[in-house]
ROTORLO-431463 format. One record per residue (C-alpha): residue in three letters; x, y negated, z negated. Coordinates in steps of 0.2 Angstrom, whole numbers, padded with zeros to 4 digits, always signed. Example, Ala and Ser with C-alpha at 12.3 -4.5 7.8 and 13.67 -1.06 7.14 Angstrom:
ALA+0062+0022-0039/SER+0068+0005-0036/
***
This chain:
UNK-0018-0115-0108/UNK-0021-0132-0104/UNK-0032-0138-0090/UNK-0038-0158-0087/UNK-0051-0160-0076/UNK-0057-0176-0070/UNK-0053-0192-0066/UNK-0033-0193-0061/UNK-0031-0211-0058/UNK-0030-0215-0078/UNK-0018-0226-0090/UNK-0001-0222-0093/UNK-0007-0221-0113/UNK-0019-0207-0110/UNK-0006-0195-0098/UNK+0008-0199-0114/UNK-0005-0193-0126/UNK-0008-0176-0116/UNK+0010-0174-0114/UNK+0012-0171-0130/UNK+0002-0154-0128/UNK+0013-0147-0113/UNK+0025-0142-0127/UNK+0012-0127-0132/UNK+0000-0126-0115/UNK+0000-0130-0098/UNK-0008-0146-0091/UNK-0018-0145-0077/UNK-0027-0159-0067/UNK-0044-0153-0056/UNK-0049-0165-0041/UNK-0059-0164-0025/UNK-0049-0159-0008/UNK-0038-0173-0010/UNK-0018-0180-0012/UNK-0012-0187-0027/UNK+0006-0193-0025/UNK+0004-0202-0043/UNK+0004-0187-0056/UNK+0016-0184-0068/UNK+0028-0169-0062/UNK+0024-0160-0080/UNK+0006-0159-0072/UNK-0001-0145-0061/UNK-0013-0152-0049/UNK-0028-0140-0043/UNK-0038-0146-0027/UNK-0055-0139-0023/UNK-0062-0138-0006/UNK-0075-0152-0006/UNK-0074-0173-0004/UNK-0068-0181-0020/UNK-0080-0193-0020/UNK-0095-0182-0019/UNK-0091-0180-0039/UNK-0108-0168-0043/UNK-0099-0155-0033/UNK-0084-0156-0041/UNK-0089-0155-0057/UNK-0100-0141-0052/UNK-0084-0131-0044/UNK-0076-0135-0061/UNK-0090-0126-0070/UNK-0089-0111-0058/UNK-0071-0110-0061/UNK-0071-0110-0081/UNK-0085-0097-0078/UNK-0073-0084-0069/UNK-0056-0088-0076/UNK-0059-0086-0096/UNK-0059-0103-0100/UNK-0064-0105-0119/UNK-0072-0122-0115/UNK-0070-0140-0111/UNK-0067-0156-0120/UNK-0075-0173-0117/UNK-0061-0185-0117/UNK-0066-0203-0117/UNK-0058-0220-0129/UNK-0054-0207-0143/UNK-0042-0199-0133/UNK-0025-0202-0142/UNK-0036-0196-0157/UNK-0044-0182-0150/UNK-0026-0176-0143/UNK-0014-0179-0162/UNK-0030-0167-0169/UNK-0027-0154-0155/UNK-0009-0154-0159/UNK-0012-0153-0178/UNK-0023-0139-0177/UNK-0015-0130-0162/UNK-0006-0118-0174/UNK-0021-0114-0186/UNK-0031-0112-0172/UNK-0023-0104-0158/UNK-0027-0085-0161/UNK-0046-0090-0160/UNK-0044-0101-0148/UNK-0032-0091-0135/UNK-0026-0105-0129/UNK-0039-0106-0116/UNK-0043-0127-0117/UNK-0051-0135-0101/UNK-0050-0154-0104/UNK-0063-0166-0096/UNK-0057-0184-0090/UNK-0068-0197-0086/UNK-0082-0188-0086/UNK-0097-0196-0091/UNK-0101-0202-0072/UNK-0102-0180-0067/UNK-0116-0172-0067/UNK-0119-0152-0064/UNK-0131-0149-0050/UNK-0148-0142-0057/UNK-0143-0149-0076/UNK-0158-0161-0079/UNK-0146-0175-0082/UNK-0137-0167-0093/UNK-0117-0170-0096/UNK-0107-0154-0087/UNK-0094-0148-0100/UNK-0097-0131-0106/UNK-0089-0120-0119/UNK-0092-0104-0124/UNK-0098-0102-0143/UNK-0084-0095-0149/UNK-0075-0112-0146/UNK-0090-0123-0150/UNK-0091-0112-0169/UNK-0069-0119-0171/UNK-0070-0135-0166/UNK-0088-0138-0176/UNK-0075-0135-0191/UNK-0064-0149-0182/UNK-0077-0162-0182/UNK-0077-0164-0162/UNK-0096-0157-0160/UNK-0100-0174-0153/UNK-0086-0169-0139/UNK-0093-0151-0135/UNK-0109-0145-0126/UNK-0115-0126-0128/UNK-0110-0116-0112/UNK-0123-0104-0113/UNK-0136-0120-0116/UNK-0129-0128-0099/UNK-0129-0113-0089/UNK-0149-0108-0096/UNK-0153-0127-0092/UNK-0146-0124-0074/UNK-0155-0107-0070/UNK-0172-0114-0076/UNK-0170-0130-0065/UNK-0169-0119-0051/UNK-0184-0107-0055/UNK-0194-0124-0058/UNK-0187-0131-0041/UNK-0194-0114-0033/UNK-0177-0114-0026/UNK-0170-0094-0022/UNK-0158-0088-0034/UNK-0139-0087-0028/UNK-0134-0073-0017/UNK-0125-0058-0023/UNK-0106-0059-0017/UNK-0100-0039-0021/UNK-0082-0034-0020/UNK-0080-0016-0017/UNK-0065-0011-0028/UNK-0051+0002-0024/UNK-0034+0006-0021/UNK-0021+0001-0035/UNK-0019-0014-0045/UNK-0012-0027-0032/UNK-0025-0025-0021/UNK-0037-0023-0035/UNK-0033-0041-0039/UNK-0033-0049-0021/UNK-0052-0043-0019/UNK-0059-0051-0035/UNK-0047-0066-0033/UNK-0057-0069-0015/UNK-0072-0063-0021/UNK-0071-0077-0034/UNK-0063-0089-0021/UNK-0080-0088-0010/UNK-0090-0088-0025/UNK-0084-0105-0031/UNK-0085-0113-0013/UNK-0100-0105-0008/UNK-0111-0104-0023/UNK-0113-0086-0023/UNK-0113-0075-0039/UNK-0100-0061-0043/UNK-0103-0045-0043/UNK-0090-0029-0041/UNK-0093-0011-0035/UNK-0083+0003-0042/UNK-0081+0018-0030/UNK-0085+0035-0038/UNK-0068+0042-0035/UNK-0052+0029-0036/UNK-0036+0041-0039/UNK-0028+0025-0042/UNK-0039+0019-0057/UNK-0048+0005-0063/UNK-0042-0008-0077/UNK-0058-0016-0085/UNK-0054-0008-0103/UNK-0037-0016-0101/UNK-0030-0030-0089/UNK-0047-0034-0081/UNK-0057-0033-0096/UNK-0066-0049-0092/UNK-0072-0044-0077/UNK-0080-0028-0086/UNK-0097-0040-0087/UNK-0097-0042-0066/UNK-0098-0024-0061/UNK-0112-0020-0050/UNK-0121-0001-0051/UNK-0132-0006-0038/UNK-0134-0004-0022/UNK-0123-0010-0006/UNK-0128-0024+0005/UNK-0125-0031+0020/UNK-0106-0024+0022/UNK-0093-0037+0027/UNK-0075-0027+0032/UNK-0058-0038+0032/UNK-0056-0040+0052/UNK-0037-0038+0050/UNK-0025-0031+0037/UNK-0014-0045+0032/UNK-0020-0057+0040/UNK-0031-0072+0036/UNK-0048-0073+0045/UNK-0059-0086+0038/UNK-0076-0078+0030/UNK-0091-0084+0036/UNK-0106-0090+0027/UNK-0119-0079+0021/UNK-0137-0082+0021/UNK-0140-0066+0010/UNK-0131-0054-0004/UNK-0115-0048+0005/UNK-0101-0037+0001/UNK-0083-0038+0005/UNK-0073-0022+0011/UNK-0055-0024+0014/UNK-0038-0030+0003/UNK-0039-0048+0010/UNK-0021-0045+0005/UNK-0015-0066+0009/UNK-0017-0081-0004/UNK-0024-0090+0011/UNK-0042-0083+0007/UNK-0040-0092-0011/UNK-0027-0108-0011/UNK-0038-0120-0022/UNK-0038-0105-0036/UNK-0018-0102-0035/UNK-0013-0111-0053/UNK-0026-0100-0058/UNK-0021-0085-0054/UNK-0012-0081-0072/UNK-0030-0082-0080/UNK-0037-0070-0071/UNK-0027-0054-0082/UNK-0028-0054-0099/UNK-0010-0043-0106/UNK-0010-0034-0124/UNK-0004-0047-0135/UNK+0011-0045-0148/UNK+0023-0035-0138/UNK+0040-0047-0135/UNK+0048-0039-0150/UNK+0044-0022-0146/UNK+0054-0026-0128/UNK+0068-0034-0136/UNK+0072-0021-0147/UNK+0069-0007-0132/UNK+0078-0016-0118/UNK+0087-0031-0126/UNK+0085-0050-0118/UNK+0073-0048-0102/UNK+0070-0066-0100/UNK+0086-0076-0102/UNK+0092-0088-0088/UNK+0100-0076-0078/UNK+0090-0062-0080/UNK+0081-0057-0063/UNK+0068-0044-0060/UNK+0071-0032-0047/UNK+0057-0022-0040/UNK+0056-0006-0027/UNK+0041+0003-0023/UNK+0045+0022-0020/UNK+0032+0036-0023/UNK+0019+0035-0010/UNK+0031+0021+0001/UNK+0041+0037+0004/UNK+0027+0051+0007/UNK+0021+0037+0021/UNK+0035+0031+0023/UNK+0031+0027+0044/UNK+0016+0016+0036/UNK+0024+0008+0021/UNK+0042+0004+0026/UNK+0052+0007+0010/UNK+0065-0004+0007/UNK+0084+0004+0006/UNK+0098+0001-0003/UNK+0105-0009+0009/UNK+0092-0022+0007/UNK+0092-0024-0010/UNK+0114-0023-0009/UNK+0110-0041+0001/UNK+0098-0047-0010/UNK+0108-0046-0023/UNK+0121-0055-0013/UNK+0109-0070-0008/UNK+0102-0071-0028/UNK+0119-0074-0034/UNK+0119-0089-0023/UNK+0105-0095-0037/UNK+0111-0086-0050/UNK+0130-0083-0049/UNK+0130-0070-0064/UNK+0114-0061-0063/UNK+0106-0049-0079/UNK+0096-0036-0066/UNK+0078-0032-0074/UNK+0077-0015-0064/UNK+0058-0009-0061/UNK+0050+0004-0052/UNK+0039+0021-0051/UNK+0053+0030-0048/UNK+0070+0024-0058/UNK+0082+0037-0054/UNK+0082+0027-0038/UNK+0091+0014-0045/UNK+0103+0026-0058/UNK+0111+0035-0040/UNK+0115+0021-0031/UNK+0133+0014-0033/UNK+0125-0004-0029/UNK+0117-0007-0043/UNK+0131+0002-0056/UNK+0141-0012-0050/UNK+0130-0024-0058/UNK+0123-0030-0075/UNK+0107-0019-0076/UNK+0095-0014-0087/UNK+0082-0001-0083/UNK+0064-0003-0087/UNK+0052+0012-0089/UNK+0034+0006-0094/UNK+0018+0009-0089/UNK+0009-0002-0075/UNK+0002-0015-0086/UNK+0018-0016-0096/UNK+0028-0020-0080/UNK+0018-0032-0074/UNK+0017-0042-0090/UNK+0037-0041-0091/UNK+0036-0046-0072/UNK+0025-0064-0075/UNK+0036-0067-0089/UNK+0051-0066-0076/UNK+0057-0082-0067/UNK+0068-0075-0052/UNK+0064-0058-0041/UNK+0070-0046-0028/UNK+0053-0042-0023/UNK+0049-0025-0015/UNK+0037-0024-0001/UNK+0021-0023-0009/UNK+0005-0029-0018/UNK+0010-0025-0036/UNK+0028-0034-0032/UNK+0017-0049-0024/UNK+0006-0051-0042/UNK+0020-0050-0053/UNK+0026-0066-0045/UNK+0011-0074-0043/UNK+0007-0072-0061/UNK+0024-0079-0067/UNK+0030-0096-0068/UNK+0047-0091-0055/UNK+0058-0102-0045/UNK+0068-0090-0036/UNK+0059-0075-0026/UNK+0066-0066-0011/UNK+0055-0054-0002/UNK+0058-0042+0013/UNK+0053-0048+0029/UNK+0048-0031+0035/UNK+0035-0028+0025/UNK+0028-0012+0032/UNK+0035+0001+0042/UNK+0033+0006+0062/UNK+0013+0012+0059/UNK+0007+0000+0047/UNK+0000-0015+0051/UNK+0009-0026+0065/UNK+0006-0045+0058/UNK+0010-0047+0040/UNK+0016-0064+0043/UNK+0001-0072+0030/UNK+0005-0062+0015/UNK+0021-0074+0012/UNK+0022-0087+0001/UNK+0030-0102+0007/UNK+0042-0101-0006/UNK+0048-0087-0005/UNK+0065-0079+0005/UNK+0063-0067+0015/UNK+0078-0055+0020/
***
């Protein structure tokens, strides 16, 4: 993954140049809260929640992102650009298992400086970056992360200024709403300056993920005790979070993207999927990801034991999504997922189609699912993740989402992308 940071208002030569990289890696530009009608449509802009012109803090939001979303470390471009750019390129195959892919590109940066940094420059890496691209001659380019980051902590102990609040997620429930917490946990963080933290509840039947799919988020849990307890006002719907003056935790699913809109291109970094396992598919299901291949998703299990509160979908709902996908996709290669499959093998709907049935674990279907680029959603957080984390361009979701006893407004957990039947 590619990110650029900096400075978008920059010569046609430099945005070639970094072109060139969106063949192996995405290309991000980061910027203050602000409009840019003049980017490239090959680059993804990210806008955080702050004046562009107060450029400290921008840079300093940058940091705090490549801090919780893996970033390996960030690159000082400046008049070597093309130069810097043909090495990444040449390299990008020897390199990129060390490397993961995780690059975070600087622009312009020399006028940024991280609050709390003595003056000093604000990219960061981490050291396993800094120890590869030492071998590539760029060490002039690359400043230590765990250097920038000490440099910022003692500032603040020599400005007798209070260390950063605690900002604790209380985890539970299963994996889709496992991810909306950290995802604005993080999101106040970043805009408030807060430090992460995450409680585990003793007893979770649903399971945790931290020696899998949130391994990097292993270092942030909190044994601790609870603070001040903040609770989600309203399921589903977006209530803005107030600042705290002290450690806080969050209680709730805060189960709407509103909570974390400047983070949304991010989302992807936040799970890291076992590695190596596209061949291993292929020769168990066959083609999952060709052009008219779309992922279809229903939620059963507990959706039926409560099924008052959850709502789940019927066959009838998905016999018209199917209808309206083939509007997209006149021919469509149906990716069939669930926890329970035999609801898909004994109904006529889908033996009328093109289907192939996957039976995975959780992770495994959601790795398959953000390698997907068209859904029929199903009504629920996991379905919600699997498109959020993919790169699709077709998504139709239920515009039920919950039955007669669950929650009445549910209106802010749609993207505005998405079709809702």
């Amino acid at each position: 993954m590619l990110s650029t940071y900096g400075d978008p208002y920059i010569d046609t030569t430099l945005w070639n140049a970094l072109k060139q990289l969106t063949t192996v890696m995405p290309l991000y530009v980061i910027t203050g809260d602000i409009a840019i009608t003049s980017l490239p449509d090959y680059i993804h802009h990210i806008r955080l929640p702050c004046d562009d012109e107060h450029k400290p803090l921008v840079a300093y939001y940058g940091f705090r992102c490549l801090q919780y979303f893996q970033f390996d470390y960030i690159v000082k471009l400046n008049d070597l650009t093309t130069n810097i750019v043909n090495k990444v390129l040449e390299n990008y195959t020897k390199f990129e298992e060390e490397l993961t892919t995780r690059i975070l590109f600087s622009i312009s940066a020399s006028n940024f400086i991280v609050p709390y940094s003595h003056d000093s420059p604000f990219y960061v890496i981490s050291r396993k970056a800094y120890t590869v691209f030492r071998r590539s001659s760029f060490e002039n380019h690359l400043f230590e992360y765990e250097a920038i980051k000490e440099a910022m902590d003692t500032s603040q102990q020599q400005q007798g200024q209070q260390k950063r609040h605690k900002c604790i997620v209380g985890l539970f429930n299963g994996l889709g709403n496992q991810l909306f917490m950290i995802a604005n946990a993080i999101a106040y963080c970043v805009e408030h300056d807060f430090d992460l933290y995450i409680k585990l509840r003793n007893q979770n039947e649903r399971g945790y993920y931290f020696d899998s799919l949130l391994s990097f988020y292993k270092q942030y849990i909190y044994t601790g005790q609870y603070p001040t307890i903040f609770s989600e006002p309203e399921a589903c719907v977006y209530n803005c979070i107030p600042l705290f003056n002290e450690d806080i935790c969050f209680y709730g699913c805060f189960t709407t993207a509103k909570y974390f809109p400047f983070l949304r291109k991010l989302l992807p970094h936040m799970v890291t999927f076992p590695t190596d396992q596209d061949t291993q598919l292929h020769m168990k299901y066959g083609d999952l990801w060709s052009s008219n291949c779309v992922l279809v998703h229903a939620r059963r299990g507990d959706y039926i034991r409560y099924a008052a509160q959850f709502g789940p979908l019927s066959i009838e709902h998905y016999a018209e999504s199917i209808k309206e996908m083939k509007k997209h996709i006149p021919k469509p290669r149906l990716i069939l997922v669930s926890d329970d499959t035999d609801f898909f093998t004994k109904s006529p709907v889908f033996q009328e189609e093109e289907t192939v049935i996957v039976n995975e674990s959780d992770i495994m279907t959601l790795y398959i699912m953000s390698k997907s680029k068209a859904f029929i959603m199903s009504n629920s957080t996991f379905s919600w993740w699997g498109v959020a984390l993919s790169d699709s361009h077709t998504a139709i979701a239920p515009k039920k989402w919950f039955g007669p006893n669950g929650p009445p407004k549910y209106e802010d957990i749609y993207e505005p992308t998405w079709i809702r039947l």
